[in-house]
VOBA-1610 file (N, C-alpha, C; in pm, whole numbers, padded with zeros to 5 digits, always signed):
BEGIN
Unk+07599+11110+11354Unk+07663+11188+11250Unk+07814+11192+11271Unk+07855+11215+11402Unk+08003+11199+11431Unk+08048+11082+11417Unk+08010+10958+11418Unk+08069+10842+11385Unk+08087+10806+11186Unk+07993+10849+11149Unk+07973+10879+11026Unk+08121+10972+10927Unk+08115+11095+10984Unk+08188+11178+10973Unk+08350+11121+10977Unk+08380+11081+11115Unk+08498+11018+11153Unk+08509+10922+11052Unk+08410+10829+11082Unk+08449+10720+10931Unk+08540+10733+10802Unk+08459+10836+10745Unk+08475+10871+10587Unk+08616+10962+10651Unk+08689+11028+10753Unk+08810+11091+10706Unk+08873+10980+10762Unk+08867+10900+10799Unk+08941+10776+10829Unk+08994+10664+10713Unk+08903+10676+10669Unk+08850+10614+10519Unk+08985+10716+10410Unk+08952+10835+10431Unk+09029+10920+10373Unk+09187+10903+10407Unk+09239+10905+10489Unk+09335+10892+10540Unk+09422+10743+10535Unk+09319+10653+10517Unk+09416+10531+10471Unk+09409+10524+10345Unk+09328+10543+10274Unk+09336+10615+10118Unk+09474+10713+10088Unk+09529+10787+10171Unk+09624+10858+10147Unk+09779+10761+10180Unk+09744+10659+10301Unk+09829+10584+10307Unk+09899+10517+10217Unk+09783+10445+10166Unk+09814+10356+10026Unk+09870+10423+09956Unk+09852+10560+09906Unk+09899+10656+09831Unk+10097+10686+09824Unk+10044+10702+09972Unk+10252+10728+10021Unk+10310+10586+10007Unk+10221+10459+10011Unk+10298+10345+09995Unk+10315+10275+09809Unk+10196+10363+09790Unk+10253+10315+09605Unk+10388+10414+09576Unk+10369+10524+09604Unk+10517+10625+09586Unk+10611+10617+09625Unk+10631+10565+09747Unk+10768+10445+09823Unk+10768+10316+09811Unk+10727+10292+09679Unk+10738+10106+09664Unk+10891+10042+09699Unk+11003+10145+09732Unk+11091+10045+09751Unk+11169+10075+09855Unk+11103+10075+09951Unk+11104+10126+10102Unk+11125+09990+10190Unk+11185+09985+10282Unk+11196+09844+10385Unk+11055+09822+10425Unk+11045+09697+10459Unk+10893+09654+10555Unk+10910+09723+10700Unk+11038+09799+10728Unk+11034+09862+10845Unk+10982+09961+10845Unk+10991+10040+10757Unk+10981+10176+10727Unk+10814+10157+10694Unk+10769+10074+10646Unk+10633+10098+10608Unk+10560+10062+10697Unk+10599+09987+10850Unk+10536+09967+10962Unk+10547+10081+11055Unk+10655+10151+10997Unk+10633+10264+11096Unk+10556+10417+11021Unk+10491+10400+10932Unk+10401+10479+10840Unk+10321+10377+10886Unk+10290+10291+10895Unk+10116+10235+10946Unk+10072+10248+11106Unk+10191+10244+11180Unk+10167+10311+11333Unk+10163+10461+11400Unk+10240+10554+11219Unk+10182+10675+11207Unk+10047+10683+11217Unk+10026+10640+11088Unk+09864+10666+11025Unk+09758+10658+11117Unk+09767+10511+11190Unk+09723+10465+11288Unk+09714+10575+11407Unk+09790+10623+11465Unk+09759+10732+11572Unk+09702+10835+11521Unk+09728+10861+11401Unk+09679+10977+11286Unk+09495+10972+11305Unk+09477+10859+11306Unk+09359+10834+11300Unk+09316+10868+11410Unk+09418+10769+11541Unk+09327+10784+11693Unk+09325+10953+11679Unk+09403+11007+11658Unk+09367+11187+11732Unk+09251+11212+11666Unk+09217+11215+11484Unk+09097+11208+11447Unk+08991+11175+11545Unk+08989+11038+11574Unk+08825+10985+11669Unk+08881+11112+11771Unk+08987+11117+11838Unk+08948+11171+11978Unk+08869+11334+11981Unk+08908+11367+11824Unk+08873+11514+11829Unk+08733+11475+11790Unk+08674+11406+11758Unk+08560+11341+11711Unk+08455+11261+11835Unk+08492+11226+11906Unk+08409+11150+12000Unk+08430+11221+12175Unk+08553+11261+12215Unk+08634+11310+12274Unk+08629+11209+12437Unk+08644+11062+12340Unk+08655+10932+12451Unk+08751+10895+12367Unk+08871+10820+12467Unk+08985+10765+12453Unk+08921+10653+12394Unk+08801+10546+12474Unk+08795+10459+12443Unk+08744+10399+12296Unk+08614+10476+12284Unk+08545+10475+12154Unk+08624+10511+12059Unk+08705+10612+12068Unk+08865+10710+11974Unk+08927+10559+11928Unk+08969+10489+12038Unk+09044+10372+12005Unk+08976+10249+11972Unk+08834+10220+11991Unk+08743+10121+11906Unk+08760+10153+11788Unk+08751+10251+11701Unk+08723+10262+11575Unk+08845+10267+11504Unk+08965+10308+11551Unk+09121+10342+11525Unk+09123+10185+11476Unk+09130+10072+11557Unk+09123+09951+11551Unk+09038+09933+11459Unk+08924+09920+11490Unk+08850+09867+11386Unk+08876+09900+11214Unk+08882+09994+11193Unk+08910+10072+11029Unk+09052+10038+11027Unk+09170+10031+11131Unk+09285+09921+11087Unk+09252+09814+11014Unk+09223+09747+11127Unk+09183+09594+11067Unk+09118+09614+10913Unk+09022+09634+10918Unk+08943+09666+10753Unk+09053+09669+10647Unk+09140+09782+10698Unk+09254+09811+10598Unk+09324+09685+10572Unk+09386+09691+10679Unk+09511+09524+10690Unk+09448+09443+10613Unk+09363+09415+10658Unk+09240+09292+10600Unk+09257+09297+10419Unk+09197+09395+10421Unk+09120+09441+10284Unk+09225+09443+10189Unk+09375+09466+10231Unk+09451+09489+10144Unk+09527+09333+10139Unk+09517+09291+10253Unk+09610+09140+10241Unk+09524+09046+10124Unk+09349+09048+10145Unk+09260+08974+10086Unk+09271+09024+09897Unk+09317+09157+09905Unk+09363+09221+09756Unk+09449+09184+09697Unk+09575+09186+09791Unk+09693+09146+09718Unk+09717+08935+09709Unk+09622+08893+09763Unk+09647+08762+09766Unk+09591+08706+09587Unk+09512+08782+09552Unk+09477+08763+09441Unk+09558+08776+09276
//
């Protein structure tokens, strides 16, 4: 249930990302890497309050990155 849980506000939270990055469309690629290494820790504290392992905290931080990165590069290539 806790992996579940974590998921979907993770899920939530890069959902909000995208959000702050359609509203700053004309922001440097610097500035929006350092809102994705926000988000990104944003997340790890999520898992950690969620699993309360660094390691597993940071399997899934990673993993639901990637998805994102992924998901949005494979979006916008279209």
């Amino acid at each position: 249930m806790n992996v579940l849980l974590c998921a979907v506000i993770q899920i939530l939270v890069w959902c909000g990302y995208s959000l702050v990055l359609y509203l700053s469309h004309h922001d440097h690629s610097f500035y929006e890497s350092v809102l994705l290494i926000m988000f990104s820790y944003f997340n790890f504290l999520v898992g950690i309050r969620f699993f309360q392992n660094k390691t597993a905290a940071m399997n899934i931080t990673i993993f639901f990155t990637a998805v994102y990165v992924m998901g949005k590069s494979i979006i916008l290539s279209f």
